[in-house]
C-alpha positions in Angstrom: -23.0 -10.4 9.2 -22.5 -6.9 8.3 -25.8 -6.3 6.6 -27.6 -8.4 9.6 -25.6 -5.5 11.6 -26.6 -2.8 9.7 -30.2 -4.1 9.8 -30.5 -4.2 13.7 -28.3 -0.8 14.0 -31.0 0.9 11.6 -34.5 -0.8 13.5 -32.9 0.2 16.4 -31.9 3.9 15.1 -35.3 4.4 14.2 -36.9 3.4 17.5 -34.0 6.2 19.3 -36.1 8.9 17.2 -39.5 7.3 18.8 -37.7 8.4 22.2 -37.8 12.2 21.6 -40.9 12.5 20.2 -42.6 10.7 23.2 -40.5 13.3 25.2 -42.5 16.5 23.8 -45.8 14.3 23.7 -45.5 13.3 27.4 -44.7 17.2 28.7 -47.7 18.0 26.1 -50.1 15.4 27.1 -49.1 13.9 31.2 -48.0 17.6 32.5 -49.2 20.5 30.4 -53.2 20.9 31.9 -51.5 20.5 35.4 -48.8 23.1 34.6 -51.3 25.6 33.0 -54.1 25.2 35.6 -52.6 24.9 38.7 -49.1 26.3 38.1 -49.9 29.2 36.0 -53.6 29.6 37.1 -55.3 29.9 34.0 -59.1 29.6 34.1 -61.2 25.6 33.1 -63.0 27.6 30.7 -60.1 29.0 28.7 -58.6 25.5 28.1 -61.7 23.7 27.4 -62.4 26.8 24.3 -59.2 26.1 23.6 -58.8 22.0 22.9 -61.2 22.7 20.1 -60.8 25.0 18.0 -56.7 23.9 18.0 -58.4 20.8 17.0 -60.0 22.9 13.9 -57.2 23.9 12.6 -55.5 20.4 13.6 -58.3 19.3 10.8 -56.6 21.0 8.1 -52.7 21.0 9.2 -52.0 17.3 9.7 -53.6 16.0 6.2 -51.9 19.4 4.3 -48.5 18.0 6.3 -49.2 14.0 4.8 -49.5 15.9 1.3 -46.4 18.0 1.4 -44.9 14.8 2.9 -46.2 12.3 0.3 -44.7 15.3 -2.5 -41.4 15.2 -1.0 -38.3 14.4 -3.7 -34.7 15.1 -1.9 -31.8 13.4 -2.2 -31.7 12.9 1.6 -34.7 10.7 1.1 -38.8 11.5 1.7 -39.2 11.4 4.9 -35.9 11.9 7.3 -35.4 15.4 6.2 -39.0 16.3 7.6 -37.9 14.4 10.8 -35.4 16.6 11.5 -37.5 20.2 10.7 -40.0 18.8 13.0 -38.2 17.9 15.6 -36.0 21.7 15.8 -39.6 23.6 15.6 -41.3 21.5 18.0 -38.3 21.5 20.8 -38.4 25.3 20.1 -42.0 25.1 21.2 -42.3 23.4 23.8 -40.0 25.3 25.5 -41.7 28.4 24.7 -45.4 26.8 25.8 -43.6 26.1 29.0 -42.3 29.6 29.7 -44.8 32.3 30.7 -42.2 35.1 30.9 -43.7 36.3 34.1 -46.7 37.8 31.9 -50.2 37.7 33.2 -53.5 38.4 32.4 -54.8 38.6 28.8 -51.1 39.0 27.3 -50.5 35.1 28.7 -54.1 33.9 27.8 -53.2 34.7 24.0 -49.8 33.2 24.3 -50.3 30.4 25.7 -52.8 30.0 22.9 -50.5 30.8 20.2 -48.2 28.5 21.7 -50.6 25.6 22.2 -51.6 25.8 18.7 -47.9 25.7 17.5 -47.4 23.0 19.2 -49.7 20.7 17.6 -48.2 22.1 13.9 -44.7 21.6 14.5 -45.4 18.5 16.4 -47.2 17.1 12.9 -44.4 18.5 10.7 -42.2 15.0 13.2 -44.7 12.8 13.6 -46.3 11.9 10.4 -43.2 11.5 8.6 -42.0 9.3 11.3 -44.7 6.9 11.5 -45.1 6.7 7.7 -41.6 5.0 7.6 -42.7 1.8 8.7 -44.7 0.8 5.5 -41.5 1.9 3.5 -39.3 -0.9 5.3 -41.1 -3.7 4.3 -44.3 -5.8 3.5 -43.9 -8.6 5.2 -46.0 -8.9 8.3 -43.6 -10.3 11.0 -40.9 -7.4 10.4 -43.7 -4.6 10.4 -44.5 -6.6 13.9 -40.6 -5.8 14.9 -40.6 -2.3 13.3 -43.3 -1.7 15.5 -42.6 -3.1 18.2 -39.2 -1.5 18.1 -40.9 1.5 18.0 -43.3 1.4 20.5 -40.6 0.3 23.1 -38.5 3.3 22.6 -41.9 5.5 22.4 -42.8 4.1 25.8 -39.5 4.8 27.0 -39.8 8.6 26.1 -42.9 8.8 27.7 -41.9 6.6 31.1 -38.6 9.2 31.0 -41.6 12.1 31.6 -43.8 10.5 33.3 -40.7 9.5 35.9 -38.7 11.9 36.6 -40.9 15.0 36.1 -42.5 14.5 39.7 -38.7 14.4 40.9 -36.7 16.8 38.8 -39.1 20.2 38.2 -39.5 20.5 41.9 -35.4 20.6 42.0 -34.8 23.3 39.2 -37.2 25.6 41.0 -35.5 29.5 40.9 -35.3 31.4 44.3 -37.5 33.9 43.1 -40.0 31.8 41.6 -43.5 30.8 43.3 -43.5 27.4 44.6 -46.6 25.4 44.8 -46.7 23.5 48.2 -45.8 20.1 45.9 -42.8 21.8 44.9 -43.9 22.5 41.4 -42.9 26.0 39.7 -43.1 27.6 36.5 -39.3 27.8 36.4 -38.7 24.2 37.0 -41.3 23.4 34.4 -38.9 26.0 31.8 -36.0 24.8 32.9 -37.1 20.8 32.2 -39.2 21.9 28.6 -35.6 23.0 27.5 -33.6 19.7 28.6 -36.5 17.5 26.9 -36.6 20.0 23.9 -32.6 19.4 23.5 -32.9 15.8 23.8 -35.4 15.7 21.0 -33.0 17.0 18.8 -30.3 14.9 19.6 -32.5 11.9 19.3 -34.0 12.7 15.9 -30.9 13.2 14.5 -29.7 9.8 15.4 -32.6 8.0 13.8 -31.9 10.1 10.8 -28.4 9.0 10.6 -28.8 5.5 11.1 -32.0 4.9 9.5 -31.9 4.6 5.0 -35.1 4.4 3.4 -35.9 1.6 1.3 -38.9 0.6 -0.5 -40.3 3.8 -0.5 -43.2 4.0 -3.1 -42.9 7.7 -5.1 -46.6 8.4 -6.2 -47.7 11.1 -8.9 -47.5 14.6 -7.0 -50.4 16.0 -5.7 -51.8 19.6 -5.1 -53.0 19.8 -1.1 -57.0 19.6 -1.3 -60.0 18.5 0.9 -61.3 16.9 -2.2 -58.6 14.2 -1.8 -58.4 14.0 1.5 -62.0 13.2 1.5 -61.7 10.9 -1.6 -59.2 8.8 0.8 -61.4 8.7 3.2 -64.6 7.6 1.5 -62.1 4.8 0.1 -60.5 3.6 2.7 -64.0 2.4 5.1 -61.4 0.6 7.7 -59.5 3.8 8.3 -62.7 5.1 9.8 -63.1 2.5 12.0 -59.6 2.8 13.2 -59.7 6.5 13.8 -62.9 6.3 15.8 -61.8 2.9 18.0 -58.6 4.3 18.4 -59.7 7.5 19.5 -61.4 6.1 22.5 -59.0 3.8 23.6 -56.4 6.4 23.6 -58.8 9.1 25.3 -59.2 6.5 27.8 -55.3 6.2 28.7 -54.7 10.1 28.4 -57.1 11.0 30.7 -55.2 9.1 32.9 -51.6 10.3 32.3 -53.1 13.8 32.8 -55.3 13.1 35.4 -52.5 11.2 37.4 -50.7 14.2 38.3 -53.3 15.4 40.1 -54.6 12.5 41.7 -50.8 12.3 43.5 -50.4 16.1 43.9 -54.1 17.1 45.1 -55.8 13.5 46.2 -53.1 11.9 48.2 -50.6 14.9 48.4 -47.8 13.0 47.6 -45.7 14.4 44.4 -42.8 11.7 44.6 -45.3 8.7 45.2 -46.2 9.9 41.1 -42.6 8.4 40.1 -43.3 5.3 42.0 -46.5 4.7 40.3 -44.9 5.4 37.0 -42.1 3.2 37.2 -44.0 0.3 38.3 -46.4 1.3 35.1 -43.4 0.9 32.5 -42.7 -2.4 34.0 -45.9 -3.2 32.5 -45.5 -1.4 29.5 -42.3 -3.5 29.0 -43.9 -6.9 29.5 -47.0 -5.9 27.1 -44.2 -5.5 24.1 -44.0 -9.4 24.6 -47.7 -9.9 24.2 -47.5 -9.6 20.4 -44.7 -11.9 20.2 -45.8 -14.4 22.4 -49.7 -14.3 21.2 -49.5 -14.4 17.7 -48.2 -18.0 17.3 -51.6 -18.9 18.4 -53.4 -16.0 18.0 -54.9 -13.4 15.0 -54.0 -9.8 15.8 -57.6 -9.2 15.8 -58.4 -11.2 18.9 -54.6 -9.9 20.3 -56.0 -6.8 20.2 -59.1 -7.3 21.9 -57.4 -9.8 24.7 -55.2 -5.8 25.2 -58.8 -4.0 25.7 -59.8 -6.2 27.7 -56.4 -6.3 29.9 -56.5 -2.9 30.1 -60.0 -3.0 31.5 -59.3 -5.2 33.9 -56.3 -2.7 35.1 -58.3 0.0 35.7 -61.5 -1.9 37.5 -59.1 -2.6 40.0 -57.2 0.4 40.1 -60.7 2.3 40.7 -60.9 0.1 43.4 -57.5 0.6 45.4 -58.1 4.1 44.8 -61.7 5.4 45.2 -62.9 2.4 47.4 -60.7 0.7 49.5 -57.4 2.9 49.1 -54.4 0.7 49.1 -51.8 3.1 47.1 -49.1 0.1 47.1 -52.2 -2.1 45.7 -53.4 0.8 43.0 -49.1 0.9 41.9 -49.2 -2.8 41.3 -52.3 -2.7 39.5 -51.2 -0.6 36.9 -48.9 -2.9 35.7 -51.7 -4.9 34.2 -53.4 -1.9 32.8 -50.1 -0.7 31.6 -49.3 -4.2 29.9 -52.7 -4.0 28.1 -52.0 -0.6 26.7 -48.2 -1.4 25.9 -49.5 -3.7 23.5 -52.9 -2.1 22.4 -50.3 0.5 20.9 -48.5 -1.4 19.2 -51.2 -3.0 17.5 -52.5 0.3 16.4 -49.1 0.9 14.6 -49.4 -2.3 12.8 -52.8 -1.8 12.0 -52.2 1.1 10.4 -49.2 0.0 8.2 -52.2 -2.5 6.9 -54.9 0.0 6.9 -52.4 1.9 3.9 -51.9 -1.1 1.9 -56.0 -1.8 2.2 -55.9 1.8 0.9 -53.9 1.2 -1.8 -55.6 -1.8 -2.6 -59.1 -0.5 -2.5 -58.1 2.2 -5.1 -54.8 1.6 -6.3 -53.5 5.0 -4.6 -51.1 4.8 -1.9 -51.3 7.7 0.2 -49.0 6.8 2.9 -48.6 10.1 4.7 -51.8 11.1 4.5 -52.9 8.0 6.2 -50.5 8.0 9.2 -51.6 11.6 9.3 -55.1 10.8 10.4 -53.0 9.1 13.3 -51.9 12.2 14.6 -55.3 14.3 14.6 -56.7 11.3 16.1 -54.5 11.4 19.2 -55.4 15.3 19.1 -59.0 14.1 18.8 -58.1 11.8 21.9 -56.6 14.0 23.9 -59.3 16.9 23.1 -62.0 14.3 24.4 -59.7 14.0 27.6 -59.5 17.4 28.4 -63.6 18.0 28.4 -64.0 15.1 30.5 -61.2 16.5 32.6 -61.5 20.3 32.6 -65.4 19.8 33.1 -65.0 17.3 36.0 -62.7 20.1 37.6 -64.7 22.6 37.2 -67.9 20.5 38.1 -65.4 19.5 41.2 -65.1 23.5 41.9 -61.3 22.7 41.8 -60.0 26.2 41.5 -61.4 27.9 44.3 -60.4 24.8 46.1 -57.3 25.1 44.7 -56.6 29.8 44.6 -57.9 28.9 49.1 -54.7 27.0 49.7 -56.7 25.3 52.4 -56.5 21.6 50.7 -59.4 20.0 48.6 -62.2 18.1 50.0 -63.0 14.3 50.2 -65.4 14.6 47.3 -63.2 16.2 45.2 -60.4 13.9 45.9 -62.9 11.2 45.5 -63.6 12.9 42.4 -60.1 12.7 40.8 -59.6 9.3 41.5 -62.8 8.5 39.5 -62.1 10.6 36.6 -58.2 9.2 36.5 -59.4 5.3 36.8 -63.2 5.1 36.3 -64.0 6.9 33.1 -61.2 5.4 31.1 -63.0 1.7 31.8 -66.0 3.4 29.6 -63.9 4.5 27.0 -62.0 1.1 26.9 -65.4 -0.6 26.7 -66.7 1.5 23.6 -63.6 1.0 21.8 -63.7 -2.9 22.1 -67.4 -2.8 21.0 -66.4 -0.5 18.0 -63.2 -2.8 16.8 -65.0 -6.3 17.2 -68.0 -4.8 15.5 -66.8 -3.0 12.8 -63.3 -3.5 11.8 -63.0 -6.2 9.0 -59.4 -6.2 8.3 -58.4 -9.6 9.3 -58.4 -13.2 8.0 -59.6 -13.5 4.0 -59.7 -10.0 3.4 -56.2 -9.1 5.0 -54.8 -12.0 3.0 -55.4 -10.9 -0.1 -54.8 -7.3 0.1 -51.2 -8.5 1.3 -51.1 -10.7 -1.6 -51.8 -7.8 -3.9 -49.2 -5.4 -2.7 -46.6 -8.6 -2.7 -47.4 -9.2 -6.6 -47.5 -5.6 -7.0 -44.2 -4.7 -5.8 -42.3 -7.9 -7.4 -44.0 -6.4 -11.0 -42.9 -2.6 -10.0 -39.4 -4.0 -9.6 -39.4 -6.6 -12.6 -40.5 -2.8 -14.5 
């Protein structure tokens, strides 16, 4: 009973971390090109020079993080200690990248990209050792399901905390002498929430580092930081290529829709709270797609799981294109994002599993484990996502004229808010569709082949401990 006890207390531990993380990557990802463009001001063009070259040095920072990860040797274990450095810097951050200090001009141009760069380092130095826990815990494939699932629901829960209360809670910590956008949204209030999320990161991280013990944790030779490997596991590893690129597009898809939300309630219907309405409804969904997995897999592969998620998700956002754009039924659009929302719930959380299996296939393929390094490609792939998000968005803005619309005051027009919608629901259905095409046609990690690379780490791991 006790070690059944201590078994649920640590899966559940180690989602609570999931929860904080999800809290800096919702301000980051749902509010920040709101907050900088039509809070702060700063310029389309700024931010779409920006996404880039962070995404540059994103290409060297997140596979040197998985090396000094995979190198670590403490007696507080390999990866918990990293959890906790992470977490501190990035809170730090994320406060900062939501505090202009009343500067303007140049002076908040380079800050801001100081800042936004920072971000994305001290948000790797959390994330990769987090997600590279999960092969540690165990190799067989219906607790990774758990882990992950565990996982994802207390990752969704970070993000529906955001994407919730935001709309309701920046407009209330507005300061007297702060400008006030006409939706009630305000650099202050913005500060003031970045420091309450940046707190509860902390807090949470800490409790999944207290609860959680890692076990089966493979210690490999250490290694030296250098593209030559990094491109070594790459050439290797075929089916983490796939991954990367199908998993890039499905996430762009839902990104540009988390961002893109904010202004389709703020600027296309003009109503803020309605945001938190939508949202809520959406996590309903989110909850219900954690059961897909579950419920699927005693008939089902995860391969065709996964694709019956895509194409959920698809179906989601046809419809929501059509309550929004066309016919413009908001109760219909809220209602439709539940299905949308139950497709991406579990689309996530078969990325997770995926890649648990994609480092095993790595390992397999040439006997090298490279766990970290692995899971890092996870986070520059969400980078990569959310980069392809921001042209799409930034350029429809500017393509839109959205600024002068928005420095007038005077409202925006029907094409714009047209425009919006579109770009929020529409263009994620194309990105949904490429991904899908991608994963049926190219990713081969299931039936025979997945079989025996499980049966190899299995026999591996008995003789490692029979050594």
């Amino acid at each position: 009973m006790k070690e059944k006890l201590r078994f649920i207390a640590g899966k559940l531990g180690y989602g609570v971390g999931a929860i904080g993380l999800d809290l800096s990557y919702g301000m980051f990802y749902s509010f920040l090109s709101y907050y900088l463009s039509s809070v702060l001001g700063l310029k389309a063009g700024f931010l779409l020079l920006l996404t880039p070259i962070a995404r540059i040095w994103d290409g060297i920072n997140d596979p040197m993080m998985g090396t000094v990860v995979d190198n670590t040797r403490t007696k507080f274990g390999k990866y918990r200690p990293w959890i906790v450095i992470g977490a501190l810097s990035n809170a730090v951050v994320l406060f900062l990248l939501f505090t202009s200090f009343g500067m303007s001009g140049t002076k908040l141009y380079i800050y801001i990209g100081v800042m936004y760069i920072l971000w994305g380092m001290t948000n790797t130095m959390a994330d990769i050792p987090y997600w590279s826990m999960i092969p540690s815990f165990t190799s067989e494939e219906k607790e990774r399901n758990l882990v992950s699932t565990v996982a994802r629901t207390f990752s969704g829960l970070g993000q529906g905390i955001i994407t919730i209360l935001t709309p309701l809670i920046v407009p209330k910590l507005a300061s007297n002498m702060d400008k006030v956008t006409d939706k009630g949204y305000s650099a202050s209030g913005f500060s003031k929430w970045a420091l309450i999320c940046g707190i509860a990161l902390v807090v949470f991280a800490l409790v999944c580092v207290l609860t959680t013990k890692e076990t089966n944790v493979v210690y490999g030779e250490k290694k030296k930081f250098s593209f030559k490997q990094i491109f070594k596991v790459l050439k290797s590893n075929d089916q983490l290529i796939v991954f990367m690129v199908f998993a890039m597009l499905s996430n762009a898809g839902w990104y540009l829709t988390s961002s893109t939300a904010t202004y389709y309630f703020a600027d296309s219907l003009g109503k803020t709270e309605a945001q938190s309405l939508f949202q809520t409804i959406g996590a309903v969904g989110s909850v219900l797609g954690l059961l897909v997995i579950p419920v699927l897999s005693v008939k089902f592969t995860k391969r065709t799981i996964y694709s019956i998620s895509l194409c959920t998700c698809i179906v989601g956002y046809a419809l929501m294109l059509l309550f929004s754009s066309i016919v413009k039924i908001t109760l219909a659009l809220d209602f439709c994002y539940i299905i949308a929302s139950i497709g991406i719930s579990s689309m996530f959380v078969s990325q997770t599993i995926f890649l648990a299996d994609i480092v095993d296939y790595g390992e397999y393929r040439n006997g090298e484990r490279n766990e970290s390094i692995t899971f890092s490609m996870k986070g520059f792939l969400q980078k990569m996502a959310y980069t392809l998000q921001t042209v799409v968005l930034f350029g429809s803005l500017s393509l839109m004229n959205y600024n002068a619309q928005n420095d007038a005051g005077n409202g925006f027009n029907e094409l714009t808010k047209t425009g919006i919608g579109v770009v929020a629901f529409g263009v994620p259905i194309v990105f949904m569709l490429a991904s899908l095409l991608v994963f049926r046609s190219k990713f081969k990690l299931y039936g025979s082949l997945a079989d025996e690379v499980h049966d190899y780490i299995v026999a591996k791991r008995m003789s490692e401990k029979a050594e």
